[in-house]
C-alpha positions in Angstrom: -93.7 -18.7 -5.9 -90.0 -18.2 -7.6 -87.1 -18.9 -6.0 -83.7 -17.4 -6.8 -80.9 -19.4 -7.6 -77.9 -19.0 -5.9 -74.4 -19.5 -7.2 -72.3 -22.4 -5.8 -69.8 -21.2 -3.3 -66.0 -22.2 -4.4 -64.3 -23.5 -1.7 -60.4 -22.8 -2.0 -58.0 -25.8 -2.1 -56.0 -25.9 1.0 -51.9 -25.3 0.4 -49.9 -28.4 1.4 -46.9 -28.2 3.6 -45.2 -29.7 1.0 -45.9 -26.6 -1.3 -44.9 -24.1 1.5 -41.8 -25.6 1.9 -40.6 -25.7 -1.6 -41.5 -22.1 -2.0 -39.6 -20.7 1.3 -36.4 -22.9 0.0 -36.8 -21.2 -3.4 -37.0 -17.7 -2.1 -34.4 -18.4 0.4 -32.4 -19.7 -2.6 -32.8 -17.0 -4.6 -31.8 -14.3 -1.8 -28.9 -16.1 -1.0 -27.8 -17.4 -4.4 -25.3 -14.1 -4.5 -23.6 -15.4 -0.9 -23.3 -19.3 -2.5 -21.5 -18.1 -5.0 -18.6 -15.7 -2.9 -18.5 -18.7 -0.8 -15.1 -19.8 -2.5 -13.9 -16.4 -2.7 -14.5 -16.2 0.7 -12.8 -19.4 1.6 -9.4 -18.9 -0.3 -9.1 -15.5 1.5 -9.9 -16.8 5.1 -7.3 -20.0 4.0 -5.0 -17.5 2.9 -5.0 -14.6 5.1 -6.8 -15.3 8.5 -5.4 -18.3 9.2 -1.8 -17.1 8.8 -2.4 -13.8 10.3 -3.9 -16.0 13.7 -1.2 -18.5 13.6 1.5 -15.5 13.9 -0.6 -14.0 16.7 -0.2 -17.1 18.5 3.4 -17.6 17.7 4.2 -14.3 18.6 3.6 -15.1 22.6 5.8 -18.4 22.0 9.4 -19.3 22.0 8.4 -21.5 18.9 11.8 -22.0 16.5 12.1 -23.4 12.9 15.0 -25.8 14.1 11.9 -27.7 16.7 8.7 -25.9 15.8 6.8 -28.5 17.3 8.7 -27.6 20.6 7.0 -24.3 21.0 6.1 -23.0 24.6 4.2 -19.6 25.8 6.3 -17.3 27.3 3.5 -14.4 27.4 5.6 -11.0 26.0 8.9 -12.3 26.4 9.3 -11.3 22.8 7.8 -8.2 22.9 10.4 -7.3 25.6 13.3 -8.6 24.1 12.2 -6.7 20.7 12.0 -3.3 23.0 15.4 -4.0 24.3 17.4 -4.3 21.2 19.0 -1.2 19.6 18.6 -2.5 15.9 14.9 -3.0 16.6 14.9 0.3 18.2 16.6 1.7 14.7 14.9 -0.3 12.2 11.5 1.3 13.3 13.4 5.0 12.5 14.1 4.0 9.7 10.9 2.4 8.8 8.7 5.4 9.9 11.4 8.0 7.9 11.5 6.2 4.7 7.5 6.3 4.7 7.2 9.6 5.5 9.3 10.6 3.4 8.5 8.7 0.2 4.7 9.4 0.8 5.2 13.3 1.0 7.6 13.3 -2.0 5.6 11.0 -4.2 2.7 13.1 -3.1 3.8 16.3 -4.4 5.9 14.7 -7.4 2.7 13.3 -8.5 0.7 16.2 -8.2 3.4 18.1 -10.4 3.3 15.6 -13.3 0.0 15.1 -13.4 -0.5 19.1 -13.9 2.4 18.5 -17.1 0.8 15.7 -17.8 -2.9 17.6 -18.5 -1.7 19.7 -20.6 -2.9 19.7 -24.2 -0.2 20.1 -25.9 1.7 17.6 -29.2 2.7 14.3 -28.4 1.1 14.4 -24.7 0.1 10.9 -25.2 3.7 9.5 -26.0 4.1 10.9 -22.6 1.5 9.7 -20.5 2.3 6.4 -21.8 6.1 6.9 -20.9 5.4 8.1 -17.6 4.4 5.3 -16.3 7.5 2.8 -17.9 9.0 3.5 -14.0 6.0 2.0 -12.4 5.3 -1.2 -14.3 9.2 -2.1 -14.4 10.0 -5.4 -11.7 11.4 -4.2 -8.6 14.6 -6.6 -9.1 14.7 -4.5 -12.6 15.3 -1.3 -11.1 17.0 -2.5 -8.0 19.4 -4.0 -10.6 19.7 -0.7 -12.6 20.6 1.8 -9.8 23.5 -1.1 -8.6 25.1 -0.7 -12.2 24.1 2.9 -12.2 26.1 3.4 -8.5 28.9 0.8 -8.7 32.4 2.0 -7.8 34.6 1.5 -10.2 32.2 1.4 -13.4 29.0 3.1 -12.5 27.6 5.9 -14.5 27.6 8.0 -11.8 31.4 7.9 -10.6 32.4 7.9 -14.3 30.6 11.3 -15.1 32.0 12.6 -11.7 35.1 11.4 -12.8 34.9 13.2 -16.2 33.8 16.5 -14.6 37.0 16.2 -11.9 35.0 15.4 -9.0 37.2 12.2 -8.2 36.7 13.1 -4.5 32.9 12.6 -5.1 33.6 9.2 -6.4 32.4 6.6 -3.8 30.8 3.1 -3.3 27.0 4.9 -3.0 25.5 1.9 -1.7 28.0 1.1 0.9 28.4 4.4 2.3 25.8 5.2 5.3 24.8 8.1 4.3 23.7 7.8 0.7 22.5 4.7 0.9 19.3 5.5 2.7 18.5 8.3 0.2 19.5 5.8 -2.7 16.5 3.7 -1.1 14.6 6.7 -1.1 15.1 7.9 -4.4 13.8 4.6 -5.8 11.0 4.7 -3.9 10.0 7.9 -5.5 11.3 7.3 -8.6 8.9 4.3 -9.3 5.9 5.3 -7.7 5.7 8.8 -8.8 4.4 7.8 -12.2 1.1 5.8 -10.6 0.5 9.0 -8.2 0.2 11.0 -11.4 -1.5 8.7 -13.3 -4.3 8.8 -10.6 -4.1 12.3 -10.2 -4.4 13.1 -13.8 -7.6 10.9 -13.8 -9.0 13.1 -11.0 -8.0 16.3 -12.7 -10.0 15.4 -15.8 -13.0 15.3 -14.1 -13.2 18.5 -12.9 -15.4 21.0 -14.4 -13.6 22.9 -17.2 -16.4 25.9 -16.5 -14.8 26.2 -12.6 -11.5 27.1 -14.6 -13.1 29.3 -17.0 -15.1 31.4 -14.2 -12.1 31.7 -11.8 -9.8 32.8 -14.5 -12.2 35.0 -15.5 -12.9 36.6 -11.8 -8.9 37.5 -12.2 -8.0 34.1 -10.5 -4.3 33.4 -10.5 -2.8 29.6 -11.6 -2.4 29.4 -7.7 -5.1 30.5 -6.6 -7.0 28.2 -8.7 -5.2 25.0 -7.8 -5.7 25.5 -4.6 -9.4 26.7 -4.9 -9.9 24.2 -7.8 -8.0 21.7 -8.1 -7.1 20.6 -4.8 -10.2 20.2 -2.7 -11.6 17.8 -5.7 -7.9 15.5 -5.4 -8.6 15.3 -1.6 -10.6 12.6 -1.5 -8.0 10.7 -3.9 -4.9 12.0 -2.0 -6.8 10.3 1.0 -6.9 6.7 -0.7 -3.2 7.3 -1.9 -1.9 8.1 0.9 -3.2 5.3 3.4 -2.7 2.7 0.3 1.1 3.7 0.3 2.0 4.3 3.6 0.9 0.7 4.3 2.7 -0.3 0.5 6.1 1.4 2.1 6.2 0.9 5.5 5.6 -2.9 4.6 8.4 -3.3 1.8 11.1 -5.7 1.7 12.4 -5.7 -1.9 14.2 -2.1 -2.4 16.3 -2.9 0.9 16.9 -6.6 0.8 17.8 -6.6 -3.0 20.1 -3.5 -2.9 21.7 -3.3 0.7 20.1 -6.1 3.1 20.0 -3.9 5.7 23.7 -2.3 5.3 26.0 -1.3 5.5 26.3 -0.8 9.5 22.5 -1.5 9.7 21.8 2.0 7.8 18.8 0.8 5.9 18.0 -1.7 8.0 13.7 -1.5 7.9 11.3 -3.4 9.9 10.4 -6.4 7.4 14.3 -7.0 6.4 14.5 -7.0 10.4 11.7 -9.4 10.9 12.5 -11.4 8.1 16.7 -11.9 9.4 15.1 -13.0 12.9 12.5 -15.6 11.8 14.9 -17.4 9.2 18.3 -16.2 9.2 17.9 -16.1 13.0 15.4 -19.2 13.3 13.7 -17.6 16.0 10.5 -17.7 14.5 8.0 -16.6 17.9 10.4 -13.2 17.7 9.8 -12.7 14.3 5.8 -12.9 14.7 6.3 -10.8 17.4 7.7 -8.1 15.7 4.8 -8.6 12.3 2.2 -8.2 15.2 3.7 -4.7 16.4 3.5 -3.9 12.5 -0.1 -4.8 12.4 -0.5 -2.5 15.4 1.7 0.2 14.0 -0.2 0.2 10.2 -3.7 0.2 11.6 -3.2 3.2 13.9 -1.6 5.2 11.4 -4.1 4.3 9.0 -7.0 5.3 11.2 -5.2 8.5 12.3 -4.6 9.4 8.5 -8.2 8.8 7.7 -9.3 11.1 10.7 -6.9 13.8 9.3 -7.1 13.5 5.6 -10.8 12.4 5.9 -11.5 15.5 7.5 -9.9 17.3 4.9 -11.9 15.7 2.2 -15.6 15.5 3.5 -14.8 19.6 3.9 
């Protein structure tokens, strides 16, 4: 009688903890090799920026001073209520909220108008672009600097050529006077952000379909009717970005008014951070001073999320 052969049955070696481990610890390696390495990243920006920003928060419910910081005690919003109940604070915020607003909606438009120049094909276009944007990569203490020789009273460009023309009545000290010297801020405002606004724009322009042009003009479409059936629902989106970036750029800057006026004459251009900045060290009252950066937080994040739920709007439509 035959009897069939089986084959051996292979039993499978069993995996040792040890081998388990060291493959969990090498996956998780691998999955998190991307979050080892932004760990520095991530620790300069949380030295550099959250601890500050919490350290204000704290001194801004404090009565702490730079002649005894040490000596600081909690007064709740005793700040907050002395901020509220001085006039300058009061004005500095006006001005603060005007100069944005203003500088935004003229940069806006400016930069919308050269960037349209600035499209166009025509010789020598590059020379141009390139010179447009001399404005925005010149140091702010540069052009501060040039619009004081440009305004000065006795040698200034400006009072010579109204001299020349027989204005002499015209003739004035632009930067001390409180009327002009708010625009004067205003004008360099615009005057060196324009240039990026355009830049940007221009960038956006090109990447619109030359066929949408071609089809609208085509259909009878006038130059207006295709910007604003064109051209302007594709720059919403960047008009969004530019706006919230420079609202929070302007309504946070220090150097235009503390290099050309500090705040003067009479407290004219007198701005939030040149406020802030003359209570915490010129004023050593340093609690006050974080008080009135934390109403800026406040201030910039609510604008920002209102412009984003108005301009957003706009540009997912």
């Amino acid at each position: 009688m035959k009897t069939l052969a089986t084959a051996p049955h292979r039993i499978a070696a069993p995996v040792s903890k040890q081998t388990g481990n060291r493959s969990w610890w090498s996956s998780f390696w691998r999955s998190s090799l991307g979050y080892w390495l932004l760990f520095p990243v991530l620790f300069v920006i949380l030295a550099t920026n959250l601890y500050p920003t919490f350290s204000g928060v704290l001194a801004a419910f404090t009565d702490q001073s730079l002649q005894n910081p040490d000596a600081a005690r909690f007064i709740g919003i005793g700040n907050f209520l002395q901020l509220f109940r001085d006039p300058v604070f009061e004005l500095a915020l006006v001005h603060s909220v005007e100069l944005t607003a203003g500088a935004v909606l003229l940069q806006l438009v400016l930069g919308i108008v050269l960037a349209h120049l600035l499209i166009q094909k025509v010789p020598g276009i590059h020379f141009f672009r390139s010179m447009a944007m001399v404005t925005w990569v010149l140091p702010t203490a540069a052009s501060v600097v040039m619009f004081r020789f440009l305004t000065m009273p006795n040698i200034g460009l400006i009072n010579e050529l109204l001299r020349s023309a027989g204005f002499n009545g015209a003739v004035r000290n632009w930067f001390g006077d409180e009327f002009y010297a708010p625009l004067l801020v205003l004008i360099m405002h615009v005057w060196r952000n324009v240039p990026f606004y355009a830049i940007t724009f221009m960038a956006a322009m090109q990447a619109i379909p030359t066929e949408l042009y071609e089809a609208a003009r085509i259909d009878g479409a006038t130059p207006w009717k295709r910007f604003t059936a064109i051209t302007l629902p594709h720059l919403r989106y960047i008009i969004l970005v530019m706006v919230v970036l420079h609202v929070t750029f302007t309504f946070n800057n220090f150097d235009f008014v503390a290099l050309s006026t500090g705040g003067g004459p009479a407290n004219a251009t007198e701005v939030l951070p040149t406020y802030i900045y003359r209570q915490a060290w010129a004023g050593f009252a340093l609690g006050l001073g974080s008080a009135g950066g934390l109403l800026m937080l406040v201030m910039l994040v609510l604008a920002v999320l209102i412009l984003y739920r108005l301009l957003g709007g706009l540009s997912e439509k």
